[in-house]
N, C-alpha and C positions, 0 to 999 in steps of 0.2 A: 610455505605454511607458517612459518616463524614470524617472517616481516608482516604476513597479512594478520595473526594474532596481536604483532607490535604494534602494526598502523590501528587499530581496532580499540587499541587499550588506550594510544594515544587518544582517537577521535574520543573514545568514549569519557576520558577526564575532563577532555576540554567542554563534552557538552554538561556535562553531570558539577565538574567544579567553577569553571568559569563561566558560563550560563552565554555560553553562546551558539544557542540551540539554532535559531532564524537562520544565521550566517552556516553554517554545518550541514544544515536541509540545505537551504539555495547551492549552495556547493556539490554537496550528492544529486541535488535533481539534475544540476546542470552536466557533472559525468553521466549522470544515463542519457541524457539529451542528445551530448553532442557526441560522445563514445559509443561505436558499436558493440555489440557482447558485455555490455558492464550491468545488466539488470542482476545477473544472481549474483556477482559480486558484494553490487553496493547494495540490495537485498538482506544479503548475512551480513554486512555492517550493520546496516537496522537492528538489524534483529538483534545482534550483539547487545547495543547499546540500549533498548528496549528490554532486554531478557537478565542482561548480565549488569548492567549500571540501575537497573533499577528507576528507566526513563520513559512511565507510559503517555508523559506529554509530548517525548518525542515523536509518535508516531500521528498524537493528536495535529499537529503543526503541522507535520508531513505531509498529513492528508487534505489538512487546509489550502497547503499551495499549491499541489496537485489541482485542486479545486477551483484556484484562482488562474491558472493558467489557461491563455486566450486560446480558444476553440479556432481561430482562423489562422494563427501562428503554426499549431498543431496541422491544421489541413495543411497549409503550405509547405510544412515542413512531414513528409512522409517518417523519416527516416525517425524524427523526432518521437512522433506520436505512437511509429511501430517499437520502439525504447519503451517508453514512459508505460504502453500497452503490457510488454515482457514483461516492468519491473513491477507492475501494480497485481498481475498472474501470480508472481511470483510472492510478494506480500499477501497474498489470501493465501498460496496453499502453507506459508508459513505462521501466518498469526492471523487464523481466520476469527479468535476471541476480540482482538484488537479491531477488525475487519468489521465484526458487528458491532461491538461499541461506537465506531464511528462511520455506519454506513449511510448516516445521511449525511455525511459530506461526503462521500460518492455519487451518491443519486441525481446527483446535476447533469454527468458526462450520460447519464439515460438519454438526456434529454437532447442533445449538440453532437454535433461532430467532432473529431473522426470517429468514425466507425471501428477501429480499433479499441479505444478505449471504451466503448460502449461495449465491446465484448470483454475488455480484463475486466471490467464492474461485474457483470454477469458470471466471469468465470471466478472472481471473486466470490459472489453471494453461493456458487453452487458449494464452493468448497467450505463456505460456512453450514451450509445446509447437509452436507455430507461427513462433516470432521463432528459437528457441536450438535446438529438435530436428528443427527440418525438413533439415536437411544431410542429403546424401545417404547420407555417409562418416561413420557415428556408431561410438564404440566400444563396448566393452558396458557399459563403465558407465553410460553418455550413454545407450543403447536401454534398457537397463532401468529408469532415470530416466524417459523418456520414457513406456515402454509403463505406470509407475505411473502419471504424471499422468494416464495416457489410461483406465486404469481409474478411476480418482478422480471423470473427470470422466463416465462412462459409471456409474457408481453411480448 
């Protein structure tokens, strides 16, 4: 518990003072890539650094290269795509506010393979739609937000 709040406080200076956000993401994407079980881990990294540093570009960028990552690489690589799948799950039921701020750089993997990530998108938007639209007292920009993801996810 201790070293994972150390390595956490370390990641999170380096991205926050020394602005080496690009290099931090490529490095986290690449543990969930190539590492089994490291989605909830490097997960609550994010989050950390997002919640507690006060970094909501990070997750902006995050999402960016998730989004640039080739569809065919991913097919080939199973093991890869079923990672990237866990870790993108588990970002929505964690910061599904962040999830909708930037869910049109998700809505690409709608459209490509695998088939994994086409369902952590979906299982993303549910959780936005469950955690952020379920008030009773929504406005109409809030229901017509909502009733998108809900066709998104109904596609």
């Amino acid at each position: 518990k201790h070293i994972f709040q150390s390595i956490t406080q370390l990641i999170g200076l380096i991205v926050s003072k020394h602005n080496s956000l690009l290099g931090v993401i490529l490095e986290l994407l690449n543990i969930v890539q190539t590492i089994e079980n490291q989605a909830t881990l490097v997960c609550n990294i994010v989050c950390s650094i997002v919640i507690k540093f006060n970094c909501p570009q990070f997750i902006v960028q995050l999402f960016k290269e998730l989004a640039h990552t080739q569809s065919k690489d991913m097919v080939a690589d199973t093991a890869s795509s079923r990672n990237c799948s866990q870790f993108l799950s588990a970002l929505g039921k964690t910061l599904p506010k962040d999830v909708l701020n930037n869910s049109s750089l998700l809505m690409c993997h709608l459209e490509r393979d695998p088939y994994p990530m086409r369902n952590a998108v979906l299982d993303c938007f549910g959780y936005v739609v469950t955690q952020i639209f379920s008030k009773m007292t929504l406005d109409d920009v809030s229901r017509k937000s909502r009733d998108t993801f809900l066709d998104k996810i109904q596609e």
